[in-house]
C-alpha beads as a LAMMPS data file, in Angstrom:
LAMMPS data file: protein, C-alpha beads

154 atoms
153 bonds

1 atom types
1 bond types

-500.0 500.0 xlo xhi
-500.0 500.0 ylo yhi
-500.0 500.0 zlo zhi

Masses

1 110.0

Atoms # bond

1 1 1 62.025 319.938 415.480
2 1 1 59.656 319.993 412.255
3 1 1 60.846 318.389 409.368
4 1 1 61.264 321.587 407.097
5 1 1 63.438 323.007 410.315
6 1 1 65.898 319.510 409.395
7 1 1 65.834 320.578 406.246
8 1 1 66.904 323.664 406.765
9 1 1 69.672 322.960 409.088
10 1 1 71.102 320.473 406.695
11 1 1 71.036 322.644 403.912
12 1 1 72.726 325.423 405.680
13 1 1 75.523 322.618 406.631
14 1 1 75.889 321.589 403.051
15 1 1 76.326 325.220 402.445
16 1 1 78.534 325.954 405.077
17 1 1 80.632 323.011 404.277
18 1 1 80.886 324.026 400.450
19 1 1 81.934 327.623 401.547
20 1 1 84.296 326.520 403.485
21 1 1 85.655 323.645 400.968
22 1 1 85.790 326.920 398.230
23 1 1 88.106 328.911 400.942
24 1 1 90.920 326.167 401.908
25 1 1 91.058 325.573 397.507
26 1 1 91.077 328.413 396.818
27 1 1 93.734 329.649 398.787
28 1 1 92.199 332.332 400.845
29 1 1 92.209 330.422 404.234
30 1 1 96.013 331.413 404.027
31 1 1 97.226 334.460 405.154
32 1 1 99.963 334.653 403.010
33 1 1 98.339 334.396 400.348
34 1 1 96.181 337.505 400.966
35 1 1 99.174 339.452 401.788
36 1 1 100.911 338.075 398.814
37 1 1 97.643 339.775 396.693
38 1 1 98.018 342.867 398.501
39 1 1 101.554 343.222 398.304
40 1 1 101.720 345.534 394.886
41 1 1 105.079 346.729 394.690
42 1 1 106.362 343.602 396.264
43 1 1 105.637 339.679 394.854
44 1 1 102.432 340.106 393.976
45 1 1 100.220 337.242 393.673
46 1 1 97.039 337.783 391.379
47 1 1 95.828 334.361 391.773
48 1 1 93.103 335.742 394.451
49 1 1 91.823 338.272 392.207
50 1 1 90.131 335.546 390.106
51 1 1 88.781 334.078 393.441
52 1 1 86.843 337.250 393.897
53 1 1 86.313 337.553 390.172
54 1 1 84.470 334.640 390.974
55 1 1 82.601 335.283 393.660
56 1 1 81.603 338.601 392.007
57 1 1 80.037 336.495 388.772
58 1 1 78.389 334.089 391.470
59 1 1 77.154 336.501 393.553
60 1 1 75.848 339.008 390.725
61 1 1 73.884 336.102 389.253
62 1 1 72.340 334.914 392.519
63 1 1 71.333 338.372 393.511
64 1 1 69.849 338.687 390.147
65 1 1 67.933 335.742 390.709
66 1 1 67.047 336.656 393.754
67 1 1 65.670 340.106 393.505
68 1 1 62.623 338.193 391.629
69 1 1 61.858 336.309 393.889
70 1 1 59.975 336.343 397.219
71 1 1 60.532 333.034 399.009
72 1 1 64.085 330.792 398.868
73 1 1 64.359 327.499 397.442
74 1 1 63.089 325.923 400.320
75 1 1 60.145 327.574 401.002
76 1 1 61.435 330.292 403.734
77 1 1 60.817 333.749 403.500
78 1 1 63.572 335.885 401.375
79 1 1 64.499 338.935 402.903
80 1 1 67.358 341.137 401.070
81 1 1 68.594 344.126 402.390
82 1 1 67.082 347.182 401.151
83 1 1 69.295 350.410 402.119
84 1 1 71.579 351.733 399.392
85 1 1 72.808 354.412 401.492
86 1 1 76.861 354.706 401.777
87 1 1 76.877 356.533 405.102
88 1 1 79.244 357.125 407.731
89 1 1 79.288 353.879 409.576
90 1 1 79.111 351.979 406.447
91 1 1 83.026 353.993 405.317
92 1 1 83.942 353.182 408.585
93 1 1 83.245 349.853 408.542
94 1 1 84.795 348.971 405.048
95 1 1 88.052 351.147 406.443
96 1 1 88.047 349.009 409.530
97 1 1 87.316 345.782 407.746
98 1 1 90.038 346.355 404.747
99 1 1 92.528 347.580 407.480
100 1 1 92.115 344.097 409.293
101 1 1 92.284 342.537 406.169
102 1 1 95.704 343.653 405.106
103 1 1 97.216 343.456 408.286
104 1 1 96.092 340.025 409.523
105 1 1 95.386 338.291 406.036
106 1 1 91.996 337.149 407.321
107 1 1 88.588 338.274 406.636
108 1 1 85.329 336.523 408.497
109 1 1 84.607 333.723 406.337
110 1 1 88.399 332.272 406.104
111 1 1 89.423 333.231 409.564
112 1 1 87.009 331.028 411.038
113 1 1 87.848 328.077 408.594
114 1 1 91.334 328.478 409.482
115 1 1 90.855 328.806 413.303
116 1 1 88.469 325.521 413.110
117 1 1 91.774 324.028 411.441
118 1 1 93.836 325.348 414.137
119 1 1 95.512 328.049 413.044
120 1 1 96.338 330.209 416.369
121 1 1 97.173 333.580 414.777
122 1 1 93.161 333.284 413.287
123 1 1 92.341 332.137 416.819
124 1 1 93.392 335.645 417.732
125 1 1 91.683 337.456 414.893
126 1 1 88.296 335.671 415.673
127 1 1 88.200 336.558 419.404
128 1 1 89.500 340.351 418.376
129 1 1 86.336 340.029 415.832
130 1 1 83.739 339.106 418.275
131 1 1 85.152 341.512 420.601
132 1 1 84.740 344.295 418.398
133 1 1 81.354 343.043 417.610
134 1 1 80.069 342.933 421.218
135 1 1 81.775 346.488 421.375
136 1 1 79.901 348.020 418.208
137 1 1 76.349 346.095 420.012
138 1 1 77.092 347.805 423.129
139 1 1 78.367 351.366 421.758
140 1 1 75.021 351.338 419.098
141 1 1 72.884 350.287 422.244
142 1 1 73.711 352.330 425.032
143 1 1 75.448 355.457 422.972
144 1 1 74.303 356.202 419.330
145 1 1 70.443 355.070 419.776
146 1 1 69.940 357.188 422.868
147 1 1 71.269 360.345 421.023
148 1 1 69.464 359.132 417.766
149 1 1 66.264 359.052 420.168
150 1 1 66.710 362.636 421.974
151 1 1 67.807 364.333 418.782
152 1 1 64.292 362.675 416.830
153 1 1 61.333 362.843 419.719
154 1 1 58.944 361.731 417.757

Bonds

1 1 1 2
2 1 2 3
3 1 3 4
4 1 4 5
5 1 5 6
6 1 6 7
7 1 7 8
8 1 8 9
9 1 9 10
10 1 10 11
11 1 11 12
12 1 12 13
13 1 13 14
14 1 14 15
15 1 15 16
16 1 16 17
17 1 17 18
18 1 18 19
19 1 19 20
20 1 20 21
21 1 21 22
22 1 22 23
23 1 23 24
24 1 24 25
25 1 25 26
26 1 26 27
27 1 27 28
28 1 28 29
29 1 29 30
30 1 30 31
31 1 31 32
32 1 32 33
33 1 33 34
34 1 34 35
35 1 35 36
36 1 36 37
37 1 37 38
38 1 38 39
39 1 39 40
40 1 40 41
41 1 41 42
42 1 42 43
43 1 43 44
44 1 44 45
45 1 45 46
46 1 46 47
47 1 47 48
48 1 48 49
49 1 49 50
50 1 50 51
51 1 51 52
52 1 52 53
53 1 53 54
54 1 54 55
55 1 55 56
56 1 56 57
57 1 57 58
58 1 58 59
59 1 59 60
60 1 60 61
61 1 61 62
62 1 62 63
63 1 63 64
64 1 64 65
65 1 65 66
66 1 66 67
67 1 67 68
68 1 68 69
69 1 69 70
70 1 70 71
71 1 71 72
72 1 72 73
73 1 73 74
74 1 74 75
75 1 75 76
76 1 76 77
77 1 77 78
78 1 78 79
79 1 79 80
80 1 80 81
81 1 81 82
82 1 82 83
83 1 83 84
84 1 84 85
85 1 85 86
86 1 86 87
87 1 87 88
88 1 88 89
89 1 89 90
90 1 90 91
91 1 91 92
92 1 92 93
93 1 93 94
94 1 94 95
95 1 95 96
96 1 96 97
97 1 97 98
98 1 98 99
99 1 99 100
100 1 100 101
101 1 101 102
102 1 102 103
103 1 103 104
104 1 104 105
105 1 105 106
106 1 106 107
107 1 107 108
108 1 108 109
109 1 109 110
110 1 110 111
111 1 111 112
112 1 112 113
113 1 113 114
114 1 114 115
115 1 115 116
116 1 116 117
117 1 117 118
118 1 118 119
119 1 119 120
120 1 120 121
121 1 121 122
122 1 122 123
123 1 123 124
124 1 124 125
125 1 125 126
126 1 126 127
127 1 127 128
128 1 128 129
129 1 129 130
130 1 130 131
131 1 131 132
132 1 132 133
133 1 133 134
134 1 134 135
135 1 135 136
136 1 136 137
137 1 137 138
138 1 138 139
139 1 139 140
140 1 140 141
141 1 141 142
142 1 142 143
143 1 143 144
144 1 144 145
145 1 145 146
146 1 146 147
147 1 147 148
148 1 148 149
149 1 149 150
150 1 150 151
151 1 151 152
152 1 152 153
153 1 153 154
């Protein structure tokens, strides 16, 4: 393993470890506390909507950053997604991921924090994840590209 491949393995740890620090204080590693934020009508708690407040002035300014710039801090090669397209699958996807969101309290990031802390119910919402990520793989693979390809012979 070259050095710069060390380096970039510990740096992704650091990172990993920080996101995952920012999660458990801040709340969103708990399912109730999502729920809580969702719950309008109910006992609403806002305190999550200055999490993502957060994340949304983080994340603007990186991007911003970003877009000017060709490698990464460490010397790799930057590549940031280019489609600005809101399709079908994209509607889908945020319908599917929102709906998962409200009814477990989980999204990615905090689910697997909490399952790494032993949390069983996020257990269960990881495995139903990669499940229906093996399942989009395999439904994109051997359904939608084949019928992309026969509809566009190029």
């Amino acid at each position: 393993m070259s050095k710069n491949s060390i380096l970039h393995r510990v740096s992704e740890f650091l990172v990993g470890l920080l996101f995952g620090l920012g999660l458990i204080l801040s709340g969103m590693t708990d399912p109730g506390k999502v729920t809580g934020f969702l719950d309008l009508f109910g006992l609403w708690d806002p305190s999550l909507a200055l999490v993502m407040g957060g994340a949304i002035a983080v994340g603007f300014f990186a991007f911003t950053l970003a877009k000017k710039r060709t490698i990464n801090f460490l010397g790799g090669m930057l590549r940031l997604p280019t489609n600005a397209q809101i399709d079908k699958p994209l509607i889908i996807g945020s319908v599917l991921f929102g709906a998962g969101w409200g009814l477990a309290g989980f999204c990615p990031g905090p689910a697997l924090v909490s399952m790494a802390s032993g949390q069983p119910k996020a257990l269960i919402f990881v495995v139903a994840m990669l499940i229906g990520m093996v399942g989009f793989e395999l439904l994109d693979r051997f359904v939608h590209s084949p019928r992309k390809a026969a509809l566009n012979p190029h």
